[in-house]
C-alpha positions as CSV (number, residue, x, y, z in Angstrom):
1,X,-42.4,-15.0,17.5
2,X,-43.1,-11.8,19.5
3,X,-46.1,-13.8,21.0
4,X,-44.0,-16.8,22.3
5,X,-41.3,-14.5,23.8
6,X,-44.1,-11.9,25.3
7,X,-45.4,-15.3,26.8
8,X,-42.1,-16.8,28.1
9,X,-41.3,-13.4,29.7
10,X,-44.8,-13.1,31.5
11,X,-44.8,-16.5,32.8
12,X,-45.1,-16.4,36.3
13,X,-43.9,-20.0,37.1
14,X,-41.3,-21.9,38.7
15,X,-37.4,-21.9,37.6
16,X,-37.6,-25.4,36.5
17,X,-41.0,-24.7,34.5
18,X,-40.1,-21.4,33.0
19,X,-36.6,-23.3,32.1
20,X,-38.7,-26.2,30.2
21,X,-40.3,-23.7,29.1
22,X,-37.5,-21.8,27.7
23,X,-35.8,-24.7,26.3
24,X,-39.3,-25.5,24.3
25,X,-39.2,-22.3,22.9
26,X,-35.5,-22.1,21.8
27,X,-36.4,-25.6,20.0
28,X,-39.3,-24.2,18.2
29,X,-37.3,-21.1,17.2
30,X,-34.3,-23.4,15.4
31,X,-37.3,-25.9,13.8
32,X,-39.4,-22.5,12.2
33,X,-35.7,-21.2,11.3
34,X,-35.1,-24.7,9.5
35,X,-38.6,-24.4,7.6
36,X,-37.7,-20.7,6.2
37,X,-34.5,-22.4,5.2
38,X,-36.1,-24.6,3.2
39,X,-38.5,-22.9,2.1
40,X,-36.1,-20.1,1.1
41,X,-34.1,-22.8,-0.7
42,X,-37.0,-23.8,-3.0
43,X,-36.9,-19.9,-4.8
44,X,-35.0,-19.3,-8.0
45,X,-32.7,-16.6,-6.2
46,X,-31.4,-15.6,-3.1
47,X,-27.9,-14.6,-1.5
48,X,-26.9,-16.2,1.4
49,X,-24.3,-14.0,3.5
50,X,-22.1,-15.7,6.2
51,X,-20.4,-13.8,8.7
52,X,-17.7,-15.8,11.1
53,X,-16.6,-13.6,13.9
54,X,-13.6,-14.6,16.1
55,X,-14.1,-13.4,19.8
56,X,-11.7,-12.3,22.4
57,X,-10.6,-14.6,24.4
58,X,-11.4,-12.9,27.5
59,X,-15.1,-12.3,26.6
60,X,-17.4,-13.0,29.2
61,X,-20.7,-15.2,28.7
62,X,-22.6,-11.9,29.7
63,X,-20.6,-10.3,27.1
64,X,-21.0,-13.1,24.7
65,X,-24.7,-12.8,25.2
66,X,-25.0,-9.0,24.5
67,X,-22.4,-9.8,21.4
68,X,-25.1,-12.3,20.1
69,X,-28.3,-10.3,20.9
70,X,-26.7,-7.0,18.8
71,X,-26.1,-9.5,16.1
72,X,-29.6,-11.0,16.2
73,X,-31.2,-7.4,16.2
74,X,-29.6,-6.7,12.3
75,X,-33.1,-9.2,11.5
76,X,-34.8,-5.8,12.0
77,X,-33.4,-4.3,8.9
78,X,-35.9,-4.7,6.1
79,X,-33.9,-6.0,3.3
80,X,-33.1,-9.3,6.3
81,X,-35.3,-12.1,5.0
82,X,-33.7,-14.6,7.4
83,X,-31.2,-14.2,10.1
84,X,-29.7,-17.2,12.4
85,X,-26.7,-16.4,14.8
86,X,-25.2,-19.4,16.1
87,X,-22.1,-20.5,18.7
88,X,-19.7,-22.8,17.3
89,X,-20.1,-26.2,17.8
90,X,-17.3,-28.5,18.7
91,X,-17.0,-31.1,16.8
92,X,-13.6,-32.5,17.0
93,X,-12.6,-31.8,13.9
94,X,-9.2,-31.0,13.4
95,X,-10.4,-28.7,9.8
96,X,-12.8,-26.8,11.4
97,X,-12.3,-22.8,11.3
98,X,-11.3,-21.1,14.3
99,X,-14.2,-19.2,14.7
100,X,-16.5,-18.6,18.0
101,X,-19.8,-17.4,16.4
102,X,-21.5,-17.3,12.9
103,X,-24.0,-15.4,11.3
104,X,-26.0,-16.6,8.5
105,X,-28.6,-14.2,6.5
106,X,-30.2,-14.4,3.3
107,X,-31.4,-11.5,1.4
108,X,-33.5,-11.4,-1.6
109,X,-30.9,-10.5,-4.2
110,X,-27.6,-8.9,-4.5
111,X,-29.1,-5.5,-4.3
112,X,-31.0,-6.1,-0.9
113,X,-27.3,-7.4,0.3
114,X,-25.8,-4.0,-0.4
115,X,-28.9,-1.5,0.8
116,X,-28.1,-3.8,4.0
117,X,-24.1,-3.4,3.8
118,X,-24.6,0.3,3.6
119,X,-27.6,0.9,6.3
120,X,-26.9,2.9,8.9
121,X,-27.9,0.7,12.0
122,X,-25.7,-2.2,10.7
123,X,-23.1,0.2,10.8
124,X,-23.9,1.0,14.2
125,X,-24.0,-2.6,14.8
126,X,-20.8,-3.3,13.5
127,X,-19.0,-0.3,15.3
128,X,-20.6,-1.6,18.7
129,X,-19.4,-5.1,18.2
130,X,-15.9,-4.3,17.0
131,X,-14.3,-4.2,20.6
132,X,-15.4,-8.1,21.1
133,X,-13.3,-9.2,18.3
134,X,-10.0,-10.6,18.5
135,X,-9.6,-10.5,14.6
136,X,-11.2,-9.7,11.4
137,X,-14.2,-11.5,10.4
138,X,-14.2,-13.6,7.7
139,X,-17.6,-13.3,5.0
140,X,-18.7,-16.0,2.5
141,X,-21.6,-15.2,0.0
142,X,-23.4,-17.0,-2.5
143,X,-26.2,-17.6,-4.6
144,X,-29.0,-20.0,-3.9
């Protein structure tokens, strides 16, 4: 991954190449995130954690953006064996949760889950992303 983003940065070429480029990128991203998914899904164990987060409602994209990339940057912690942070998506339905983003992680066992809770640059994490929240989040875990 560090390759493909050390390439799209250093790419010298137009806006509407480096775009295409970017959008090609983002695609492959969400298809390799889909295979760890699955193949995550074929092991005996696993705990999925899901974090909705409701944002203020005067937070900027640029703020939005920073919001997500501090979210993104928990995949660093060692006990993260997959990560995805994702926008809400729209879909007219009248049930859906009134929630702006979502963050889905899943962690070896129950035990990686809580070295995680309790590591000290999630904590940071958490204290830096606090003033973007209009509300508590909400968490669902459970086992694969």
């Amino acid at each position: 991954m560090w390759l493909a983003i050390f390439l799209w940065v250093g790419c010298q070429s137009p806006n509407s190449e480096m775009e295409t480029l970017r959008v090609e990128l983002v695609s492959a991203n969400k298809k390799l995130d889909s295979l760890q998914v699955l193949a995550l899904k074929n092991t005996s164990e696993g705990i999925v954690h899901t974090v909705f987060l409701p944002l203020k409602d005067d937070v900027t994209e640029a703020e939005q953006t920073t919001f997500k990339t501090l979210l993104e940057s928990l995949e660093r912690i060692d006990e993260v064996q997959l990560l995805i942070v994702a926008d809400r998506m729209d879909v007219g339905d009248v049930r859906a949760l009134d929630y702006d983003i979502v963050l889905y992680a899943i962690f070896k066992n129950e035990e990686a889950l809580k070295v995680y809770d309790s590591n000290e640059y999630h904590n940071e994490v958490r204290a830096q992303l606090i003033t973007y929240l209009s509300g508590p989040p909400a968490t669902f875990d459970y086992k694969l």
